[in-house]
N, C-alpha and C positions, 0 to 999 in steps of 0.2 A: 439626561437620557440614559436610563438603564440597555444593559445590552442581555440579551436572553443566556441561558447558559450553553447552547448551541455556537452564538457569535462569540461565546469567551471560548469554548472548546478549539473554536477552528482561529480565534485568532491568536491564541496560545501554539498553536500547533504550526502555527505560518511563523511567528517569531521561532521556532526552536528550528527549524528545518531550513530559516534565512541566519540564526545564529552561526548550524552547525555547516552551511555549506561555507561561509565566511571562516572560519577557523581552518576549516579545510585546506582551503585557498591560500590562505595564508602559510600555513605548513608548508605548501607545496612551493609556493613564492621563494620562501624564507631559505630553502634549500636550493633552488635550481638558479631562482635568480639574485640571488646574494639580496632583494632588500623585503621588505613588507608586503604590498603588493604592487605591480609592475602594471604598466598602461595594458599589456595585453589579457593579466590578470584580471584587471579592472572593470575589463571587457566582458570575461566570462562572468564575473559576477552580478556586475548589472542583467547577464542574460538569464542567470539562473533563478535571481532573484525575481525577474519578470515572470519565466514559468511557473514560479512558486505560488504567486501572485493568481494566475489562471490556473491551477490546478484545480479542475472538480473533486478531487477523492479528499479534499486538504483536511477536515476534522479526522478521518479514517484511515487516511494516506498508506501505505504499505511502504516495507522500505525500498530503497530505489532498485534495488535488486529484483525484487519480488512483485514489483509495478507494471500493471497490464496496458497502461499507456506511456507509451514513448513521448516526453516530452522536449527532448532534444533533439537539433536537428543532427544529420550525420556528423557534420564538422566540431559542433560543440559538444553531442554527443558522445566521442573519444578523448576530446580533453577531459574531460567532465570525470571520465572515466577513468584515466591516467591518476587524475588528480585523489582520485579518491579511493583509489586502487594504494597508491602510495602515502597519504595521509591519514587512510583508515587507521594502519596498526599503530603509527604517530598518537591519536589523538588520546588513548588512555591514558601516555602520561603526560601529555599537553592538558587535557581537558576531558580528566576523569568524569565531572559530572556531565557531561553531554552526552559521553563515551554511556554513563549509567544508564538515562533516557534514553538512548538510541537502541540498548541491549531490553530495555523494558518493552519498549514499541516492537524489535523482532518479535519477540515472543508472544505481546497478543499478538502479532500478524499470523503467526504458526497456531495458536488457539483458533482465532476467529476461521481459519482454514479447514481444522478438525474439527470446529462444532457444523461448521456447515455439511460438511460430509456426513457426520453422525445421523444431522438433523433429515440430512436426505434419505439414509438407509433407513431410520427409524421409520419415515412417511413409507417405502416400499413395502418394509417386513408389517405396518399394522393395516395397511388400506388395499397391500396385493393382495393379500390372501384372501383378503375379507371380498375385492372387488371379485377376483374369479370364483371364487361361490355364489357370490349373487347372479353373478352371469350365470353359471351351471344351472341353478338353480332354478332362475327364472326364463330358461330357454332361450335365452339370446346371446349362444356359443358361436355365432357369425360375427359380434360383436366385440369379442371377449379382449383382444389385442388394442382394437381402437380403445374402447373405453377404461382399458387400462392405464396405455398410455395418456390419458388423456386427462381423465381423475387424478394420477400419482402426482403434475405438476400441480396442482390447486393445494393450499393450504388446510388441514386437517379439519374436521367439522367442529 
């Protein structure tokens, strides 16, 4: 059974984000609790791993910083934090190449941010102009706000 190049993108993408939270973890262990990782560690990572697991964005993911869904709950959501808070600046010379990937992923996350933006201004500046003259033009200046708004969202012809 072949797997499409969509199910490799995302199941690539769930290994590096179950790789990179496990090293994390461990850093974080290795320091606070003198061994590998500790039963309460153990804890967090079967959890983080589970949300990883459920995550809808997982081929596209953003980094955790930059993520519109919360998927931690309050309690794990502050360890989680702690952890990665302090193992972040650890991990380049622990594990420069993950460090590499994760620096790759920021930056499309900051592209795919600014194309979006662009892509919206570019839809205002070539369909506004164009839509209130056709309203002027064709006498339906009672209209002009609604169907502005309302054309701008729709994709380009």
């Amino acid at each position: 059974m072949a797997l499409s190049s969509d199910n490799k993108k995302k199941l690539h993408r769930e290994r590096f984000e179950k790789r990179t939270i496990e090293c994390m973890i461990r850093i974080f262990c290795e320091y606070h609790h003198e061994n590998p990782v500790c039963e309460e560690c153990k804890e967090l990572l079967s959890y983080a791993y589970a949300r990883i697991e459920k995550c809808p964005l997982i081929p596209d993911k953003p980094t955790c910083k930059n993520c519109t869904i919360h998927c931690y709950d309050k309690k794990h959501r502050e360890r989680i934090r702690a952890v990665m808070k302090f193992s972040g600046p650890r991990m380049f010379t622990r594990h420069p190449f993950l460090s590499l990937i994760y620096l790759k992923n920021k930056f499309l996350d900051s592209r795919r941010k600014k194309q979006k933006k662009l892509n919206q201004k570019s839809v205002d500046k070539r369909y506004g102009v164009f839509l209130r003259y056709f309203v002027k033009r064709m006498g339906f200046n009672f209209l002009g706000g609604l169907c502005r708004r309302t054309y701008l969202i729709t994709e380009p012809l």
